[in-house]
Steps between C-alpha positions, in 0.01 A plus 500: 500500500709509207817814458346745304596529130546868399424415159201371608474797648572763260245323244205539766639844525497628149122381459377671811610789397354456151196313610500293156648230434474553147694793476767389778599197275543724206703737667727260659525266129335221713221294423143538735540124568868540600417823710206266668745245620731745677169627708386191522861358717496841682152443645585103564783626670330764704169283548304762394299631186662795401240672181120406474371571178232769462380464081829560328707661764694338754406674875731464795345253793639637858786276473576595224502886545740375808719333267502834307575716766805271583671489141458845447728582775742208407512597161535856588791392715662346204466821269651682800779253533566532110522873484719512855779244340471687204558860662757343745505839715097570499517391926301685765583372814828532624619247790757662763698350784718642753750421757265517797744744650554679217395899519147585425577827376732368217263248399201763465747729297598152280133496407410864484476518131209201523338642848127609428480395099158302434621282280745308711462301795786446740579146712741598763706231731741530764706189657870356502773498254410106409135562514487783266750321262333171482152696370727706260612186363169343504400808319260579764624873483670702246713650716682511865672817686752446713810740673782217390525309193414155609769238517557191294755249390503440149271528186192762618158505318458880693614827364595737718415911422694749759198750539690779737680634761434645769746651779495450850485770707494540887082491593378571843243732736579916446642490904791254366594712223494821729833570553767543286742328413688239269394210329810292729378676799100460475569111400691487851272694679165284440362129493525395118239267358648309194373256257615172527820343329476415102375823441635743276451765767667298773783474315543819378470613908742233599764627252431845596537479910826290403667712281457781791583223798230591656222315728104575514249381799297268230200423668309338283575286184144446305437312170164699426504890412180525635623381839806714479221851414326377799808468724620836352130668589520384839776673529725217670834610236628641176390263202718486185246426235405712119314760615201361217423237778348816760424745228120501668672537880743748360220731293260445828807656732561213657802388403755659366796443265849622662813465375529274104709217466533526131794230455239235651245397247192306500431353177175319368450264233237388332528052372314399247514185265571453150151468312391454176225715530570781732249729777512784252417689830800428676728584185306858533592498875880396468585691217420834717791381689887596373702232610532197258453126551745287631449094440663260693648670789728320738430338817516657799734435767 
């Protein structure tokens, strides 16, 4: 079977709809013999009759009301194409990723503003750094979350927006926060579960128990804040996490937030790419946020 022609196409289309072929050739400033051919090729190419005539009008044979059903969605695709390229922002689905161990909590508050609205649809993702970049680039979502700015060596296609921070505080069971005393003197006194090196919270504690020469029980070094609530829940140390991570546990009683680190920060950051016609949902969802964008950040060490 031949490719379809969409002229062919759009011919057979127009006199469906009209049901004369009379009238279709005037309309489109074609002649009847001229608008024959084109039906003619379709239904060679399809190896069907399309029309059987009935008097003067032209009915639809079963393949033929097939072929109609078919190029009214295609050409109602193309009218929807049109008007989207035209109104660059009209989107409705928004397509998130996240750093898999990136906090739940922040990424529901990210989307709050979107969370229940019947006109949108959401596409959510979670995976690695290079995973989630690779289908940013591919521009197979408008948008990644992560609590570091990615790293890179040279000329970056990704923009990077610093969403927030949040500060760390000291979160644990209510029997490890029973007794009072200092933030030096509770950090010596109990098990501390950290988050693992390259994090902006890891360094901020590192600096801190240095500056003060002094030496924790770390008893656990975890890459996921999920793992580190968990860990924190059973009740096996002190976690140093934002507090947004176990707002549930802490509202529930579970948890609790003791003493607040606020020099240690945890900052997220939202990477997007450079488009030419931009998710005029996630401009809504960024622009709630008061820090600015920052492109080309430098590489990590």
């Amino acid at each position: 079977m031949n490719p379809l022609n969409y002229n062919h196409l759009r011919y057979f289309w127009a006199v469906a709809h009209d049901g004369n072929l009379t009238r279709t050739a005037a309309r489109l400033n074609v002649t009847q013999s001229a608008l024959s051919v084109q039906i003619r090729k379709l239904e060679a190419s399809l190896g069907y009759p399309l029309f059987e005539r009935s008097g003067r009008q032209l009915l639809l044979t079963e393949a033929g009301r097939i072929a109609l059903d078919h190029a009214d969605a295609i050409f109602n695709t193309g009218e929807e194409l049109l008007g989207t390229l035209r109104n660059a922002g009209a989107h409705t689905t928004l397509r998130l990723g996240a750093l898999a161990t990136l906090s739940r909590n922040f990424q529901m508050e990210f989307l709050q503003p979107l969370l229940g609205r019947p006109d949108v649809e959401l596409i959510l993702r979670s995976g690695n750094t290079a995973e989630l970049l690779a289908s940013l680039q591919s521009l197979s979502l408008d948008v990644v979350l992560f609590n570091q700015p990615p790293a890179h060596e040279g000329h970056s296609p990704f923009v990077t927006h610093r969403l927030a921070e949040r500060p760390a505080s000291l979160i644990g069971t209510p029997t490890r926060f029973r007794e009072k005393c200092s933030l030096v003197e509770r950090l010596m006194a109990h098990p501390i579960i950290l988050p693992m090196s390259g994090t902006s919270v890891r360094a901020g504690f590192d600096a801190f128990i240095y500056q003060r020469d002094i030496h924790p029980h770390i008893i656990a070094e975890v890459d996921d804040m999920a793992m580190m609530r968990l860990l924190a829940r059973e009740d096996i140390g002190i976690a140093v996490l934002p507090a947004i991570v176990v707002k549930d546990e802490i509202a529930a009683g579970v948890l609790v937030e003791g003493n607040d680190l606020p020099s240690i920060m945890q900052t997220f950051y939202a990477v997007t790419m450079e488009r030419r016609f931009p998710n005029r949902l996630l401009a809504e969802l960024i622009s709630k946020w008061s820090f600015s964008p920052t492109k080309h950040l430098p590489k990590i060490s």
